[in-house]
C-alpha positions in Angstrom: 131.6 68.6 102.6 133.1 64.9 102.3 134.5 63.0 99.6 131.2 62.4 97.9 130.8 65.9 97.1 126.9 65.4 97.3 126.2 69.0 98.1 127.4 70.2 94.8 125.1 68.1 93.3 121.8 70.1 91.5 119.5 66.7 92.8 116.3 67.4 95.1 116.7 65.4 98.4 113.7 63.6 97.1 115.9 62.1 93.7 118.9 61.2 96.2 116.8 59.0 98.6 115.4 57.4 95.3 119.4 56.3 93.9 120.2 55.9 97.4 117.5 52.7 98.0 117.7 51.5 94.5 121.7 51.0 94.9 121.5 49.7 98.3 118.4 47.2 96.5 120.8 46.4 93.8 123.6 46.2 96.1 122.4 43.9 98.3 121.3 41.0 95.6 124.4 41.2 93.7 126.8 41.4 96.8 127.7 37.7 97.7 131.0 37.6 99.0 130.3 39.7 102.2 127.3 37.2 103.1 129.8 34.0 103.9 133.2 36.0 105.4 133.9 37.7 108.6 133.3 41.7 107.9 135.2 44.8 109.6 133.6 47.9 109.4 132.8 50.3 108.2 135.8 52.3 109.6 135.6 55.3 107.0 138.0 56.7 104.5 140.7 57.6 106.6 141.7 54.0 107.2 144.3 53.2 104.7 145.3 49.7 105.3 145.2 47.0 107.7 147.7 45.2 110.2 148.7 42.1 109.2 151.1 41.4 112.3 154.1 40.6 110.6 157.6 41.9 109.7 159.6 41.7 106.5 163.1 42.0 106.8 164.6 44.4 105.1 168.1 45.8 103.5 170.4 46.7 106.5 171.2 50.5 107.1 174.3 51.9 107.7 175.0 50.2 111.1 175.4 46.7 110.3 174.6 45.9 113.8 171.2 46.9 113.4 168.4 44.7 112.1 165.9 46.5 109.6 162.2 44.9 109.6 159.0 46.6 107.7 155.7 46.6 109.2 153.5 44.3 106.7 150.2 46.0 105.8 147.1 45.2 103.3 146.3 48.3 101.4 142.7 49.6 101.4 141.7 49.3 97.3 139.2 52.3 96.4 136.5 51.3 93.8 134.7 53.7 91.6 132.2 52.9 89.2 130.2 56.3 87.2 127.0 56.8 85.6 124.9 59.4 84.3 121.5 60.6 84.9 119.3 63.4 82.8 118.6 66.3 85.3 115.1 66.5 83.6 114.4 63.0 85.1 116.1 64.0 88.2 113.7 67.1 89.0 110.5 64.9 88.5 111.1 63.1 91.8 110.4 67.1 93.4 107.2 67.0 91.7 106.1 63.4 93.1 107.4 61.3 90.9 108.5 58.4 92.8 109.3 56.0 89.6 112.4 57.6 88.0 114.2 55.6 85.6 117.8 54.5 87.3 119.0 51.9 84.6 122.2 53.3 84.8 122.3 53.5 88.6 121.5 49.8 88.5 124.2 49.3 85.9 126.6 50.7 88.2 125.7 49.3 91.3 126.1 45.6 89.7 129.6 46.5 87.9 130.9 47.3 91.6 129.3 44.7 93.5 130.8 41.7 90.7 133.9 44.0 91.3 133.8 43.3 94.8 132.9 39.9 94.6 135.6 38.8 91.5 138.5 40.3 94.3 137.2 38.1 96.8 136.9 34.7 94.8 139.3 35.4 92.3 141.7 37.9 93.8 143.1 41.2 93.1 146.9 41.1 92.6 147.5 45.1 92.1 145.7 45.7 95.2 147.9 42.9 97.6 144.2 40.5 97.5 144.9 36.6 97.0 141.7 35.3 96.2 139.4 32.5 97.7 139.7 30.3 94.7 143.4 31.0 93.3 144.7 30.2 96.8 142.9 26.6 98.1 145.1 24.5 98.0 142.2 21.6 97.5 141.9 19.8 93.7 138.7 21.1 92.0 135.3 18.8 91.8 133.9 18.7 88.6 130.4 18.8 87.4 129.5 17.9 84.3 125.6 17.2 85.0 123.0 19.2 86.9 122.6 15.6 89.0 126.2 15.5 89.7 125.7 18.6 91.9 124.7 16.9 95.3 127.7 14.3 94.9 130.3 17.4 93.8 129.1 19.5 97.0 129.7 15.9 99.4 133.5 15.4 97.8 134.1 19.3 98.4 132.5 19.3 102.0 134.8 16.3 102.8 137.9 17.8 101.6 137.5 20.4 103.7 137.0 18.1 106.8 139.8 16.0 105.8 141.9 19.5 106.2 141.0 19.9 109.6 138.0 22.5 108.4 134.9 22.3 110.0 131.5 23.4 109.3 128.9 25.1 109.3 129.2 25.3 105.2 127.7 27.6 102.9 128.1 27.1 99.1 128.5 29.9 96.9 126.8 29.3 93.5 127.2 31.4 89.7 124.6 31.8 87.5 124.5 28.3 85.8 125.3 26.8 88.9 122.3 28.1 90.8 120.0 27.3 88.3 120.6 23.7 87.8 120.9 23.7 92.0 117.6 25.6 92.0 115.5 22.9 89.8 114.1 19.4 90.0 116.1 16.7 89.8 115.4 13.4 87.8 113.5 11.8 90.6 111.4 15.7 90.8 113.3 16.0 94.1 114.4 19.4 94.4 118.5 19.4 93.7 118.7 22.1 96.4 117.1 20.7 99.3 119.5 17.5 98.6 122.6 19.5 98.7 121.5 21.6 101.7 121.0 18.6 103.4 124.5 17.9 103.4 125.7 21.5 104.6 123.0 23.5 106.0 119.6 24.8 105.2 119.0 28.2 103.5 122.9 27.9 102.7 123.0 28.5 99.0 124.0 31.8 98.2 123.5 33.3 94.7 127.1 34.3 93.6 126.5 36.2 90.3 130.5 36.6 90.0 131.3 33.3 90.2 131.0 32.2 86.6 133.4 29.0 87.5 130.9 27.2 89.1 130.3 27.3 92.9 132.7 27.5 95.5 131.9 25.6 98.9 133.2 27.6 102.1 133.3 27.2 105.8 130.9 30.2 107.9 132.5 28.9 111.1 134.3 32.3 110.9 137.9 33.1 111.1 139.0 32.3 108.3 138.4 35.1 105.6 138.3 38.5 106.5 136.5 41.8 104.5 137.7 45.3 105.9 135.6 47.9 104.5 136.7 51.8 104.8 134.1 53.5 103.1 131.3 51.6 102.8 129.0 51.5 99.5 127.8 54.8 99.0 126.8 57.1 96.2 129.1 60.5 95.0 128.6 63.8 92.7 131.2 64.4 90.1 129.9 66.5 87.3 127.3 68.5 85.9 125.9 70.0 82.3 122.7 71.6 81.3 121.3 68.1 80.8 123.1 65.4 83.1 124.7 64.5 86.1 127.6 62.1 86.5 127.7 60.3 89.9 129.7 57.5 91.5 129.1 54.9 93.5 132.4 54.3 96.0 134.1 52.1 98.4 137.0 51.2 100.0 138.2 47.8 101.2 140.9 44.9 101.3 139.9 41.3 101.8 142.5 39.1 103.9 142.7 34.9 103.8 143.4 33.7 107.3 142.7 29.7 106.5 143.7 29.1 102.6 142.0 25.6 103.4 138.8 26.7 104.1 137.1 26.5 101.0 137.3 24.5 97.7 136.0 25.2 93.9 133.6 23.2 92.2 133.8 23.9 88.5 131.1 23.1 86.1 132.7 21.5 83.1 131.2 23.2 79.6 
């Protein structure tokens, strides 16, 4: 037995592959962050943090003439998100039924993955995670039209070259952002092919987190890094006569090796 506990579950091996591949569908179109930075793992739950490389000094001891330093380390952040299921629903996937109602697994499965994604834009500051956005050091673009969006994404993409930051470029986009990006401009030129003209095609990466805007990145690599532990994966809690309470689980710390590397574009209300 592991940390998910699955064995103690009362849920046919037919119901489990069933929330399995509809988390791992969910999973995979709300996750956004891990598509544009450099990923490490998945190295497992023992893996508690992550080198960093550096010292901090600390108090001396009781030989002066001894220097005290600390190892510097990034915590591994554990994520938990729950949900219930009706065992009656559960057993129907033994009898053939391969359509089973997983609303809540869905639920779940986007509450971690804008969990996820809000630590790596945003940050985390209980977990040690300095977020994307917080920590450029590069003035904002501001859009206040859907035909500004071409323009914004050329003044970000510059700003990042000025820095010494070069491509390729990917541009994250939030749900307003992506659907002004994703229609016709004025002319009935498609705002999207414009701006992937000036970064990269098939670059635009739906970012349902980012509520801000969009946030323009370099993909050269190097300069943000996601450690995983425990990867994404589905846990048993609980039980009654009529439900089940799972979990889906991970573990990870995100690291900013080049704060220059991206820049926000907000989209003005």
């Amino acid at each position: 037995m592991d940390l998910l506990k699955r064995e103690l579950a009362p849920i046919t091996g037919e119901a489990w592959k069933q929330i399995d591949e509809e988390a791992r569908r969910v999973l995979k179109l709300h996750l956004a962050g891990r598509k544009l930075v450099d990923f490490s793992g998945p190295h497992g739950w023992q893996l508690g943090a992550v080198n960093t490389g550096r010292l901090k000094p600390a108090e001396p001891g009781a030989a002066s003439t001894v220097t005290h330093a600390i190892r510097e380390v990034r915590p591994l952040v554990e994520l938990r998100s729950h949900f219930e299921l009706p065992l009656a629903e559960l057993d129907s996937a033994g009898r053939g039924a391969d359509d089973l109602d997983l609303d809540p697994v869905i639920l779940a499965a986007e509450r971690i993955a804008r969990a996820e994604d809000s630590a790596i834009f945003r940050g985390f500051l209980a977990g040690g995670i300095s977020g994307i956005i917080p920590a450029s050091p590069h003035s904002e673009v501001v859009v206040t039209t859907p035909s500004d969006w071409p323009r914004a994404v050329s003044r970000a993409k510059e700003a990042l070259r000025l820095s010494g930051v070069n491509g390729p470029y990917a541009l994250a986009a939030g749900p307003t952002a992506y659907a002004e990006l994703t229609s016709e401009g004025d002319d009935g030129y498609p705002l999207r092919k414009r701006v992937e003209e000036s970064i990269a095609e098939g670059s635009l990466v739906w970012a349902p987190a980012l509520e801000e805007g969009a946030v323009l990145l370099s993909v050269r690599g190097g300069d943000y890094e996601l450690t995983v532990g425990q990867d994404l994966s589905v846990g048993y809690l609980a039980h009654s006569a009529d439900d089940v309470e799972l979990f889906i689980t991970k573990s990870f710390t995100f690291r900013m090796l080049e704060e220059k590397a991206a820049a926000l574009i907000r989209r003005a209300q």
